[in-house]
N, C-alpha and C positions, 0 to 999 in steps of 0.2 A: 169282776175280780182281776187283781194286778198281777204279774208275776213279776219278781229280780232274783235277779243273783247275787248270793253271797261269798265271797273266797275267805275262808280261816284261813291266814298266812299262816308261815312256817314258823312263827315266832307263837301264834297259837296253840299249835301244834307241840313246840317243843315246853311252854311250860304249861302244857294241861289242863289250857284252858276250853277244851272244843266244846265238854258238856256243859259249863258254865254259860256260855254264849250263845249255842244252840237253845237251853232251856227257857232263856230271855225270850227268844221268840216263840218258841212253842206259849210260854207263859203269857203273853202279848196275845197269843191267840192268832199268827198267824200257823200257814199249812206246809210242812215243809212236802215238796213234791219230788224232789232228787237228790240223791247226795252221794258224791262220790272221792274221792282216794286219787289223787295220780301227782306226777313228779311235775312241774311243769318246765317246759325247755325254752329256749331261746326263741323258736320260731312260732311258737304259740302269742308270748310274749309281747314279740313285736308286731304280732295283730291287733292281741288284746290292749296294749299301752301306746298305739299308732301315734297318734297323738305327742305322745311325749317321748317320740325316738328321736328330736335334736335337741329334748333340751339336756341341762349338763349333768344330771341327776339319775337322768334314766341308767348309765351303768350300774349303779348301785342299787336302783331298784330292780332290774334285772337278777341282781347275783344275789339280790336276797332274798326275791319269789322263786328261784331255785334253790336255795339253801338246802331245806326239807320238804318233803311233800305237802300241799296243799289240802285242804278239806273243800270240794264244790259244793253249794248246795242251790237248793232253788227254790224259794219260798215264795205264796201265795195267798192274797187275803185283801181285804179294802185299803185302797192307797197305800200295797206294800213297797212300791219303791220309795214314799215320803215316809211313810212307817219307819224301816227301817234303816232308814240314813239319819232320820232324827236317833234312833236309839244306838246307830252308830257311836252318832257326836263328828265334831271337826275333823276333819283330814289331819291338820295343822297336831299335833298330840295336845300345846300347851296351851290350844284353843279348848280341847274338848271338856266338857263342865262336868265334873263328878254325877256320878249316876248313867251316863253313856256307858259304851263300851269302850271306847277310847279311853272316855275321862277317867276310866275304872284302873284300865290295864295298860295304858301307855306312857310314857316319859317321855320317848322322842319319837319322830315320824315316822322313821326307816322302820321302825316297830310296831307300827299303829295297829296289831295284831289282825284286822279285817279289810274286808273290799265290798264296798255295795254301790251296784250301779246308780248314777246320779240322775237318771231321767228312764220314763217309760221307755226312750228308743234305744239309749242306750242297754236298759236292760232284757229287751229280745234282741239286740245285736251280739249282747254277752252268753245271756244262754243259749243261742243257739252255735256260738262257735264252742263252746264248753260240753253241753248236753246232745246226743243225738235225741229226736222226737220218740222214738220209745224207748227214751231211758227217764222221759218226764211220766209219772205217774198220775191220773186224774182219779183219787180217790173220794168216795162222798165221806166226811166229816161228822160224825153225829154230834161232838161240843159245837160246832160251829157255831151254832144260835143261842150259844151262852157269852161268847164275843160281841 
């Protein structure tokens, strides 16, 4: 079993879409194993986006993963980091194909209302600077074998 992480932006957040997008994966069948609430700030930020702290976009993606507070969660189940980036959809918003998540609720980037890690390493590098190790839950599943 795989685990990743998912971030609800703040743009999620603010038009109500959290259970909508959460039930996708429950409905998908995978497990969600944590999920929590917090603001997120600059210096987290610049861990989690390392990568894209020179290019010329990052300020903007910074002030707008602080906007509002974020939704963490951590999802868990067979090839859930390819899982759920296909149900993602494109990064790009005007790439992502109706029926994603993007393709669903996005118009432009900056708003691409989610975040899913793009590779297995990256997503134990994400959850583990996000989740402490017992705030992840190992619960047994009893649907699990209807997936």
């Amino acid at each position: 079993m795989e685990r990743t992480l998912v971030i609800l932006k703040p743009g999620c957040l603010q038009r109500g879409l959290i259970g909508e997008v959460i039930s996708r994966f429950e409905k998908r069948g995978l497990k969600l194993v944590a999920m929590k609430m917090v603001q997120l700030d600059e210096e987290i930020l610049k861990v989690h986006y390392a990568h894209l702290l020179d290019r010329p976009f990052f300020p903007w993606l910074r002030d707008g993963m602080m906007a509002a507070p974020v939704i963490l969660c951590c999802w868990e189940g067979y090839s859930a980091v390819q899982v759920v980036r296909d149900m993602a959809g494109a990064t790009k918003a005007s790439k992502a194909v109706p029926g994603t998540i993007r393709g669903d609720y996005s118009l432009h980037t900056p708003h691409n209302v989610i975040h899913a890690s793009d590779s297995d390493e990256s997503a134990k590098r994400e959850i583990n600077l996000f989740f402490k190790e017992d705030e992840i839950i190992d619960w047994h599943d009893e649907n699990a074998k209807w997936f």
